[in-house]
Structure formats: structure tokens, C-alpha cells
C-alpha positions as CSV (number, residue, x, y, z in Angstrom):
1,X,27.7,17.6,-9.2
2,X,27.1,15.1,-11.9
3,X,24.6,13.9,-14.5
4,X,22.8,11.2,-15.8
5,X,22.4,10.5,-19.6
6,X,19.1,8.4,-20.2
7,X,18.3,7.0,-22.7
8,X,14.8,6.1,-22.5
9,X,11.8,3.5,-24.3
10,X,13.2,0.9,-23.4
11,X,11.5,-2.2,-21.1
12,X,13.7,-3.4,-17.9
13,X,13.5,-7.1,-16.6
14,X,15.2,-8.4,-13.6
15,X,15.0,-8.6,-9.5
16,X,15.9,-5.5,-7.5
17,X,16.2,-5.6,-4.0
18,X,15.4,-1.8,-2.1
19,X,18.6,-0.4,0.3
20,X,17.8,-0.4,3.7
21,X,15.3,2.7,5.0
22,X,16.9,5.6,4.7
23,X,14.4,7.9,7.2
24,X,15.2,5.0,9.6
25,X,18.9,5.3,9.0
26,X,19.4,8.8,9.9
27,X,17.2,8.8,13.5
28,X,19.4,5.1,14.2
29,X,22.7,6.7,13.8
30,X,21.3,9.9,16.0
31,X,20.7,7.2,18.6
32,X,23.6,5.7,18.7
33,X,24.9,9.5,20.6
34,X,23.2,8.2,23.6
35,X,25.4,6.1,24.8
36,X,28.9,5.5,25.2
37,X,29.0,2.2,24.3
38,X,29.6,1.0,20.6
39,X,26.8,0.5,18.2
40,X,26.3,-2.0,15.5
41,X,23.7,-0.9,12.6
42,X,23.5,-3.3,9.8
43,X,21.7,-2.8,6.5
44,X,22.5,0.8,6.4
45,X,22.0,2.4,2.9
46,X,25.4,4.1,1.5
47,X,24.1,7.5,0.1
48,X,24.9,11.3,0.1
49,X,22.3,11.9,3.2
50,X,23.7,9.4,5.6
51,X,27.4,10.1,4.8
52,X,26.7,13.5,5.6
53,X,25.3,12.7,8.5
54,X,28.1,10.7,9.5
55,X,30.4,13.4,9.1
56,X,28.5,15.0,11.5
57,X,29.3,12.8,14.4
58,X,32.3,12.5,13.3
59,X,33.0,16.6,14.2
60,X,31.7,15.8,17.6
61,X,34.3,13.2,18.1
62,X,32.9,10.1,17.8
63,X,34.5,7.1,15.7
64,X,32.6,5.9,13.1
65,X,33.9,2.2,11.3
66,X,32.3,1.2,8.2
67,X,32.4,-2.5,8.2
68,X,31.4,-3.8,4.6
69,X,29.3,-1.8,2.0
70,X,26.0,-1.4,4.5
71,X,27.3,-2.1,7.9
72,X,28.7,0.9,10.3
73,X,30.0,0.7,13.7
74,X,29.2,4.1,15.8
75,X,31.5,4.4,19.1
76,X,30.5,7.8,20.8
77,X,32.2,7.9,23.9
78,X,34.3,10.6,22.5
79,X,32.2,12.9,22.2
80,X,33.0,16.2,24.0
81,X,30.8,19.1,22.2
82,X,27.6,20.4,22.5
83,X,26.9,22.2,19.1
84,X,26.9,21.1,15.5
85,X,29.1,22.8,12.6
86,X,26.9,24.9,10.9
87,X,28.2,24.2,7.3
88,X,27.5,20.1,7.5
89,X,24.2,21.3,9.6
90,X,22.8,23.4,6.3
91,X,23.6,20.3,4.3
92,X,20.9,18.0,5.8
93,X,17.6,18.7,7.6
94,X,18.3,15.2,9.7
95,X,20.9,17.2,11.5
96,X,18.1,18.3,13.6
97,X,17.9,14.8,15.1
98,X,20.7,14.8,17.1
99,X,19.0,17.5,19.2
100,X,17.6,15.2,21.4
101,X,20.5,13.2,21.8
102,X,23.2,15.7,23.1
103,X,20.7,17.3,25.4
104,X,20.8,14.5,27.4
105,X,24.1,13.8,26.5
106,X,25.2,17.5,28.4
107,X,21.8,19.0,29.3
108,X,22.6,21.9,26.9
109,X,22.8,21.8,22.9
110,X,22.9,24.6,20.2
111,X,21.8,23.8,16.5
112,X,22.3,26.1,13.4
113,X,19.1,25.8,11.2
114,X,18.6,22.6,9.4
115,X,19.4,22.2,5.7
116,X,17.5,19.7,3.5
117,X,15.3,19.5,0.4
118,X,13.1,22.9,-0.3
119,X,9.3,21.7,-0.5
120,X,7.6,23.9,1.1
121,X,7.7,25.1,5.1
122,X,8.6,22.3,7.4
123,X,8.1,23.4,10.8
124,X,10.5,23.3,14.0
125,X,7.5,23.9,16.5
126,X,6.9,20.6,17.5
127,X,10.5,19.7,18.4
128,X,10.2,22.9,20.5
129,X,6.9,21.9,22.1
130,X,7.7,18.6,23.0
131,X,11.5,19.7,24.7
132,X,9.6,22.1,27.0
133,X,6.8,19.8,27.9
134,X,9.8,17.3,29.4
135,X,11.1,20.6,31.1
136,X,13.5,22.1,28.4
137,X,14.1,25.7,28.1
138,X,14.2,26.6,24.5
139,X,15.6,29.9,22.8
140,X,15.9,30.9,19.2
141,X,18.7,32.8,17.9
142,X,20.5,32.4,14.5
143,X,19.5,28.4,15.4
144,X,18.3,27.5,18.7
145,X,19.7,26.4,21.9
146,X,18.2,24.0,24.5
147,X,18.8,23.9,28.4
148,X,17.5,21.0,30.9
149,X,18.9,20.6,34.0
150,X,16.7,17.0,34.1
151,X,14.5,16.3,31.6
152,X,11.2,14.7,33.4
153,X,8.4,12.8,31.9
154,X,5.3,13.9,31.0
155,X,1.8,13.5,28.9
156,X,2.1,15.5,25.9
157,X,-0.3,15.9,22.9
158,X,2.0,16.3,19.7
159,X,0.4,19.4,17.8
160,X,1.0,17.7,14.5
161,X,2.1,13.9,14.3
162,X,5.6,15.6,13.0
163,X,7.9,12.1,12.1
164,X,11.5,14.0,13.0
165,X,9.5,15.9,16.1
166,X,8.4,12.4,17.3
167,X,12.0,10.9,17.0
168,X,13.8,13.9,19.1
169,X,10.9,13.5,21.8
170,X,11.8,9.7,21.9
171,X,15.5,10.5,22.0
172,X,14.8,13.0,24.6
173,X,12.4,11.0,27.0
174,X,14.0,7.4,26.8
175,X,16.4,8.7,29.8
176,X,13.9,11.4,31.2
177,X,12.6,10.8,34.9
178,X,9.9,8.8,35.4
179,X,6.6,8.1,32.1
180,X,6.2,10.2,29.3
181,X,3.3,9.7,27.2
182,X,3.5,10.9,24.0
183,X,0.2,11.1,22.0
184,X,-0.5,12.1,18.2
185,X,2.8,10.6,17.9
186,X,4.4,9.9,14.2
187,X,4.2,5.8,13.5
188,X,6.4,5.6,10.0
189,X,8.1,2.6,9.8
190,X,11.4,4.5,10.4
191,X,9.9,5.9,13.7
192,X,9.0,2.0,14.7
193,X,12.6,1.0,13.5
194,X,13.9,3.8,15.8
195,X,12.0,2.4,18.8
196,X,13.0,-1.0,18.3
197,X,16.8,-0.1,18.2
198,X,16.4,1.9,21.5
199,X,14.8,-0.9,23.2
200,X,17.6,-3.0,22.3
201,X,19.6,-0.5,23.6
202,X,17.7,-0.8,27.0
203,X,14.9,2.0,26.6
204,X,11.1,1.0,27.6
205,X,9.3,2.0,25.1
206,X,5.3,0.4,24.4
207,X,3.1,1.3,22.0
208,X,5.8,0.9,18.6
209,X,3.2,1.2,15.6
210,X,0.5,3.2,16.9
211,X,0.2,7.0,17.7
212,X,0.3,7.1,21.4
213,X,3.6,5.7,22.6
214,X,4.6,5.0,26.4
215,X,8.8,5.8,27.5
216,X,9.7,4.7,31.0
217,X,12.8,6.3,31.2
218,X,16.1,4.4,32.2
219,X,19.3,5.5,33.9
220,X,21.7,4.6,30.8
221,X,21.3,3.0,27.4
222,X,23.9,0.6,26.4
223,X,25.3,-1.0,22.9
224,X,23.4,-3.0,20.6
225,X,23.6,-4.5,17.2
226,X,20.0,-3.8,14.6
227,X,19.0,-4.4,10.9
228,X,17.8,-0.9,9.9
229,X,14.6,-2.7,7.6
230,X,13.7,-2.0,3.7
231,X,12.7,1.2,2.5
232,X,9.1,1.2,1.6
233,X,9.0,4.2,-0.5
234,X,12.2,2.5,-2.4
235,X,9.6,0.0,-3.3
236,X,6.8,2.6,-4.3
237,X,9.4,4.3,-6.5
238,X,10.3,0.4,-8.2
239,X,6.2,-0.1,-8.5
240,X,6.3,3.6,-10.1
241,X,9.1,2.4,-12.4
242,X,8.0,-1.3,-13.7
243,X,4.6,1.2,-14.7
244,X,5.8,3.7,-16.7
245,X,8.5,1.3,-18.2
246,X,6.1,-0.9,-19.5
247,X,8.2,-3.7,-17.3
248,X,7.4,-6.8,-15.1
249,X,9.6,-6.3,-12.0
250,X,10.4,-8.3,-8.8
251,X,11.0,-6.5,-6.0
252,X,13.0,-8.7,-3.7
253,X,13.1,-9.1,0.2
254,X,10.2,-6.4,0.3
255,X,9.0,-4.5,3.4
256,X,5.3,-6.4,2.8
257,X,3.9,-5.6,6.3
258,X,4.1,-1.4,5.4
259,X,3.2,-1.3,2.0
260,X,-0.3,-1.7,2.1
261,X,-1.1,1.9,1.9
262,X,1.5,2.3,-1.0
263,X,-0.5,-1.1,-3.0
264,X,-3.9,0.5,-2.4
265,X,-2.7,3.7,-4.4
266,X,-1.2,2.4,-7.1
267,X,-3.9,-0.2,-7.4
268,X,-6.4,3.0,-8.0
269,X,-3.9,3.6,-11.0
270,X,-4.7,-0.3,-12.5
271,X,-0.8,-1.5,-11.4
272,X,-1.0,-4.8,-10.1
273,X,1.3,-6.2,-7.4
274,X,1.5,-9.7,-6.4
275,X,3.3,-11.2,-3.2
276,X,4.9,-14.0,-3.8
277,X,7.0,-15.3,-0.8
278,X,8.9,-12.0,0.8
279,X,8.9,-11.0,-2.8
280,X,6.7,-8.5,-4.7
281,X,5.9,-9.5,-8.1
282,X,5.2,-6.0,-10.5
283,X,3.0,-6.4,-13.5
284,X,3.7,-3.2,-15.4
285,X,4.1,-4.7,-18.8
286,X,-0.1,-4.0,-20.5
287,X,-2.3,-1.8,-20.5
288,X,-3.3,0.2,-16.5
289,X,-6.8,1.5,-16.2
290,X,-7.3,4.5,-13.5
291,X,-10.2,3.2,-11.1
292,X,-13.0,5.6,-11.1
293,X,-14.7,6.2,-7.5
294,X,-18.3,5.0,-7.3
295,X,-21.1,6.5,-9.6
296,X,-17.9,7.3,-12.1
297,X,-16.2,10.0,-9.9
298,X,-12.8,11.2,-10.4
299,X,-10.7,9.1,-8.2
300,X,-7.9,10.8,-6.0
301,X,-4.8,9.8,-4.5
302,X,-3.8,11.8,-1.2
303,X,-1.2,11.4,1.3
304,X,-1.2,11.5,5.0
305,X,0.2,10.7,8.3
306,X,1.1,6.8,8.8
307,X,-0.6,4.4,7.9
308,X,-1.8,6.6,4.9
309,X,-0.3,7.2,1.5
310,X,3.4,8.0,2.0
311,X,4.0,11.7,1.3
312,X,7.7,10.6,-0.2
313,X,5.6,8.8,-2.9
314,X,3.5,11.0,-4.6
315,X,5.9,12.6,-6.7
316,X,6.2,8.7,-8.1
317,X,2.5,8.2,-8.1
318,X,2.0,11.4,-10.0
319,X,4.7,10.5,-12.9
320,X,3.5,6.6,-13.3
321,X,0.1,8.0,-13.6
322,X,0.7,9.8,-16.8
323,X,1.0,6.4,-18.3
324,X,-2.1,4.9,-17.0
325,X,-5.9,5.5,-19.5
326,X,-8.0,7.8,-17.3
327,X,-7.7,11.0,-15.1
328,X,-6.6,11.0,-11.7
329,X,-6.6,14.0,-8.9
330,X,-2.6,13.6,-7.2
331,X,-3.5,15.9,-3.9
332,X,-0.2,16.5,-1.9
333,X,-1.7,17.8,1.3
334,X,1.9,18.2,3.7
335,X,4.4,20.0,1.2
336,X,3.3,22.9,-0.6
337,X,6.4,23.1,-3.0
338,X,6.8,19.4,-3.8
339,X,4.0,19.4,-6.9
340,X,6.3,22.2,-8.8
341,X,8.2,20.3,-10.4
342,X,5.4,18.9,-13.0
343,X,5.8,21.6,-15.1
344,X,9.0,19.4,-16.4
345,X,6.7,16.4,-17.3
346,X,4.6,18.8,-19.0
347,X,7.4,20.0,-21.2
348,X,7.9,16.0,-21.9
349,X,4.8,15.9,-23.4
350,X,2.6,14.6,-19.7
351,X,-0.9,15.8,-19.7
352,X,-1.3,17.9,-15.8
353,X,-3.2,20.5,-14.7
354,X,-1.7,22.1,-11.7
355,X,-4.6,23.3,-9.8
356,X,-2.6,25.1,-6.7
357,X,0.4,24.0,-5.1
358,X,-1.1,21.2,-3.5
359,X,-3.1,19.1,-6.1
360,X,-3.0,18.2,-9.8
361,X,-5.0,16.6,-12.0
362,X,-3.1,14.0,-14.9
363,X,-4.6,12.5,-17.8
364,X,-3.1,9.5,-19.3
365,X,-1.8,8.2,-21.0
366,X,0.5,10.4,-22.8
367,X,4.3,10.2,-25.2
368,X,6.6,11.5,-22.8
369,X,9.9,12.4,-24.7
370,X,13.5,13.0,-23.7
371,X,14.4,16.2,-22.3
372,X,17.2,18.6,-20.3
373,X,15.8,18.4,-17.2
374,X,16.9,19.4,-13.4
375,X,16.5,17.3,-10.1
376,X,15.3,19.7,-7.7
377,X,14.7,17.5,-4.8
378,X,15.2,13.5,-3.8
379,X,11.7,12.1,-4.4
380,X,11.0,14.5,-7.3
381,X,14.6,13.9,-8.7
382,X,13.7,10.2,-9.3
383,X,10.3,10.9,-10.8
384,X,12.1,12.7,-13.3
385,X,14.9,9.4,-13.6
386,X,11.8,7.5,-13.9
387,X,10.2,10.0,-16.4
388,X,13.4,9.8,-18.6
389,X,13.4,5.5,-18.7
390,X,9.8,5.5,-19.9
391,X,10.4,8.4,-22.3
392,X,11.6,8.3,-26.0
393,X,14.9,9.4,-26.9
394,X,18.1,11.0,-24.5
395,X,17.3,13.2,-21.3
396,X,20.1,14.8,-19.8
397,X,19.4,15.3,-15.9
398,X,21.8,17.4,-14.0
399,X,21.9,17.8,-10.1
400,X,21.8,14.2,-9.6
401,X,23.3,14.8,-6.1
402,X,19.9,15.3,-5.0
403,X,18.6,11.7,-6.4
404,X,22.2,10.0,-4.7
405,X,21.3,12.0,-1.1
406,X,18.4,9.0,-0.8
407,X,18.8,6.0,-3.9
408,X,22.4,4.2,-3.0
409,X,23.9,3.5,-6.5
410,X,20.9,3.9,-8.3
411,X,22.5,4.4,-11.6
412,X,24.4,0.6,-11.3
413,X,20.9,-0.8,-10.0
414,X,19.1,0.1,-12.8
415,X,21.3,-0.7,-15.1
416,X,21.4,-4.1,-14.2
417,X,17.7,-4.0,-15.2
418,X,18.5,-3.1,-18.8
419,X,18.4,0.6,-18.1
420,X,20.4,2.5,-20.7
421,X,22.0,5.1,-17.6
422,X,25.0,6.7,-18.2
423,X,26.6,8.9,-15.1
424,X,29.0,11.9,-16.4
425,X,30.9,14.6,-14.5
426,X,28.8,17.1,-16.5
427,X,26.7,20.0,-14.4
């Protein structure tokens, strides 16, 4: 599977430029099943995640082009089944997108269960909810199988503002009958980059950006040609990085318009970003101060649904705060599994209380050394690459195939900062 050798205490300089959005990838190239005309996607990241998900077209017969290191041209007018191979299915919890997709497509789809990183229970209900409310029948059995003779439109409440549960209703209801109205809907910027693309494609869909979102639904959806845009929690991880590296950083071409969320929290850490252009300029050379709350309260960072703190980015938040003077609360509210993985940058010498599976509390700053250490999923995977840069001395992290599922080439990037990053066949 592969493993880095870090060696870390060292200060990176340079410009990095974040891939394209990988949670925007995956729902584009779901899409692109719809129709049966060819689809163009540009700035398409080349990672683990969405050449799995790739493969997974392919088995249902469409053609899939690469045209250049980030451009991929989807032609599904091939495709003839209704189900997904199980073994690519358990690989990826994305696979789950295409549910909306091929039920239109052939008014019937089965799906094993999803695969995808273990954080804690992600529930399926929503999807579920919103396919019957547009007239689905739904059963569960070893997976779950959808019917719809004609999916209608409808005025549904979203019981949780679910990001992948938003995508599959806008999937399903772009060629539904009539208006559907979907409120408590999920606004990410990869759920606004999926709406854009499908109008393009000749959906009506109002309402891109906020939580209530309006789909007149059309007869047919045809070709189209998009720039998936930059990841924004790329860029939180860079911010997280410059910080615990001690380095100054710019983060060219920038998602600016979605990032002021990910700015506000790691301004309550004392890590100062300037724009400059479409660039953002990271100071993380000096000394960063936690900001206390008013009347010298313990300041917290917590995540949210859209426009709050990314979820993704609290594993980063949580690592570059061990290297900022004060005490911070880190309070994970949607995953209940994703804090575990602390106890690693405890064993490097970090300075975190976990208080329950949801919150910790680090004190900084603290000498993080080199250590054996183990990626257990994406996000958390590069805390610990992060970890290991601002560290003294080797770390050896194995399982990297979780960190290359969502950071294309990661390894190269960084090094082209000044990162000492060495990639072995080791497990």
C-alpha cells in the first residue's frame, strides 16, 4: 500500500496551487450517467477516490477518456446495467451517488452498501427519505434497491442537510415531473459545483448556494463541458501546514469566495492569511497566539453544515493547533470516530485531552517528534503528514493509500516546497 518517510523540522517556501474539489468531482462524474450524450469535466483531481469511481462507470459500460493529467471525457450512452459491482462499491462511499442517476436512467437500481473512510455512523436515511418523497419505492436487503415507475416533484424537508443525500435528490429530481422543492438542503461548494454542471447540462435548478433549492424538471439533459473549482479544504490543510511548519506559503488560484469560514478558524488559532489577487498569502513563519473568547474564555472551534467550519478540516485545525501558545476546545460535532486518531499526536509529544469522541481540548505549543505512525482515514491521514513535516526527526507513515484517495501527488507537491518526503513500497 505504500509509505512515506518524513523527515521532519524543516521550513517549506514556495507557491502551491490546490487540485480541483474532490467532493465536487465525484457527484460531477455521477452526473454525467444522466445523459447519453458525452461530457467534458475539466480540472478534475487524479487521486485513488475518483479513479475508483471511474472504474465504476466503467463496469456499467460507459467510456471514460482521460484527456491530459485533469481532464476526463464521460460518454454514457452505453450503459446497459442497473446495479453496481459490489467489490468497487465497498471501496468508496461516493458509489452511493450514482443512485440517483440510474434510477432515472431505468426506473430501478440496486446498490451494495457503500464503502468509504470509518468515522463514525453516516447515515443512508436521507437518501431514502428523499427517493420516496419523489415517489420511489425503497427496500433494504443486503444493499438496497429502488423502484419508480415516474419520479414526480415534490416539497420535501431534508431531515438532516446530508451533502451526498442532497446530491442523489438533485440527480433524482432534475428529470422528475413537474417542481420539487427541496428544503434543509446541503450548500457545500461541491453541492453548488454539482448544480452548476447540471444546468449546463439543461436542468432548472434556482437557489445554488442556499439551503432551499427549486428543480423544474426537464425531459432530457444533454452534454456539457465544466471546470470542477478548487478544493477548499485543500487550502485549509495548506493553511494547517505553513502553521505547524513554521513556513510562509502562497496558496495560488484559491477558492477565496468559500473560505471565509475556514479563515475565521484558523484566525482564532493567531494564523494570518492575506489575499493578494486570486492568491492567498500564509504567514506561518512567528509566533501564533490562540484568541481567547471575551472575558478570557476558552475559545472553541466547531464544525457544521455549510457555510460553517468544514467538518473535513478539523483534523487539520486540531494538529496546527498544537503549535499555536494557548488552549483551544477542537469540538467535532458530525463524526464520532474522526477525533481518535489524536492519541498519535499524543505519542509525538502533542498536548490533548480527549474529552469524548467528539471534542478535545490542545494546549500549545508543544515538540512534536518523529514517529511510526498509521493513516487511518483521508483528512486524518494528512494531519498526521503534516504532523510529521513540523516534527523533529524521521516518521514512518504507512497506509498512505488513504492520504492518495483525496491529495493528488501530494508527495511530489510538497516536495517542491522543500519537504524532505520520501514514498517507498514498504507497508
Amino acid at each position: 500500500m505504500g509509505t512515506f518517510v518524513v523527515e521532519g523540522g524543516h521550513r517549506l517556501d514556495g507557491r502551491i496551487r490546490p487540485a480541483g474539489n474532490k467532493n465536487a468531482a465525484l457527484p460531477c462524474l455521477a452526473a454525467t450517467v444522466l445523459t447519453s450524450d458525452p461530457v467534458h469535466l475539466a480540472n478534475i483531481p487524479r487521486i485513488r477516490d475518483v479513479e475508483t469511481f471511474l472504474d465504476i462507470i466503467r463496469s456499467l459500460g460507459a467510456e471514460v477518456t482521460w484527456q491530459g493529467d485533469n481532464e476526463v471525457t464521460v460518454d454514457a450512452a452505453g450503459i446497459r446495467r442497473d446495479s453496481i459491482d459490489g467489490d468497487l462499491a465497498k471501496l468508496i462511499r461516493a458509489s452511493v451517488l450514482l443512485a440517483g442517476p440510474l434510477l432515472t436512467r431505468f426506473g430501478q437500481v440496486h446498490l451494495p452498501p457503500p464503502g468509504g473512510d470509518i468515522i463514525g455512523r453516516r447515515r443512508m436515511d436521507t437518501h431514502f427519505l428523499a427517493f420516496e418523497a419523489l415517489g420511489a419505492e425503497v427496500s433494504l436487503n443486503e444493499g438496497f434497491t429502488i423502484e419508480a415507475v415516474q419520479l414526480k416533484g415534490t416539497d420535501f424537508f431534508l431531515d438532516e442537510p446530508s451533502v451526498t443525500g442532497t446530491e442523489n435528490a438533485i440527480m433524482a429530481a432534475v428529470r422528475a415531473r413537474g417542481l420539487t422543492r427541496l428544503r434543509n438542503a446541503a450548500a457545500e461548494p461541491h453541492v453548488q459545483d454539482l448544480c452548476h454542471l447540471l444546468n449546463t447540462m439543461g436542468a432548472r435548478i434556482k437557489g445554488i448556494g442556499t439551503h432551499i433549492l427549486e428543480i423544474e424538471g426537464v425531459k432530457e439533459l444533454s452534454g456539457a463541458t465544466f471546470g470542477i473549482g478548487s478544493d477548499h479544504i485543500e487550502t485549509g490543510s495548506f493553511i494547517g501546514l505553513a502553521a505547524v511548519t513554521g513556513s510562509d506559503l502562497v496558496i495560488e488560484g484559491a477558492p477565496l469566495e468559500h473560505l471565509d469560514s475556514t479563515l475565521m478558524g484558523f484566525g482564532r488559532l493567531g494564523i494570518d492569511c492575506r489575499v493578494d489577487g486570486t492568491d492567498l498569502v500564509v504567514t506561518g513563519s512567528g509566533e501564533h497566539h490562540i484568541k481567547k473568547d471575551a472575558f478570557g474564555q476558552v475559545p472553541k472551534i466547531d464544525d457544521g453544515p455549510w457555510p460553517a467550519f468544514p467538518a473535513d478540516l478539523t483534523s487539520i485545525a486540531l494538529v496546527a493547533a498544537t503549535q499555536c501558545h494557548g488552549t483551544v476546545l477542537i469540538h467535532e460535532k458530525m463524526f464520532e470516530s474522526r477525533m481518535y486518531f489524536t492519541d498519535k499526536l499524543v505519542a509525538m509529544g502533542a498536548s490533548i485531552i480527549l474529552c469524548d469522541p467528539h471534542r478535545a481540548v490542545v494546549v500549545g505549543p508543544t515538540s512534536l517528534q518523529g514517529s511510526v505512525l498509521e493513516s487511518p482515514d483521508i483528512r486524518a491521514g494528512m494531519a498526521l503528514l503534516i504532523a510529521a513535516l513540523g516534527a523533529e526527526g524521521s516518521s514512518t507513515i504507512r497506509n498512505i493509500r488513504q492520504i492518495e484517495r483525496g491529495y493528488e501527488a501530494i508527495d511530489a507537491r510538497l516536495s517542491a516546497l522543500g519537504a524532505r518526503i520520501y514514498r517507498t513500497d514498504l507497508t
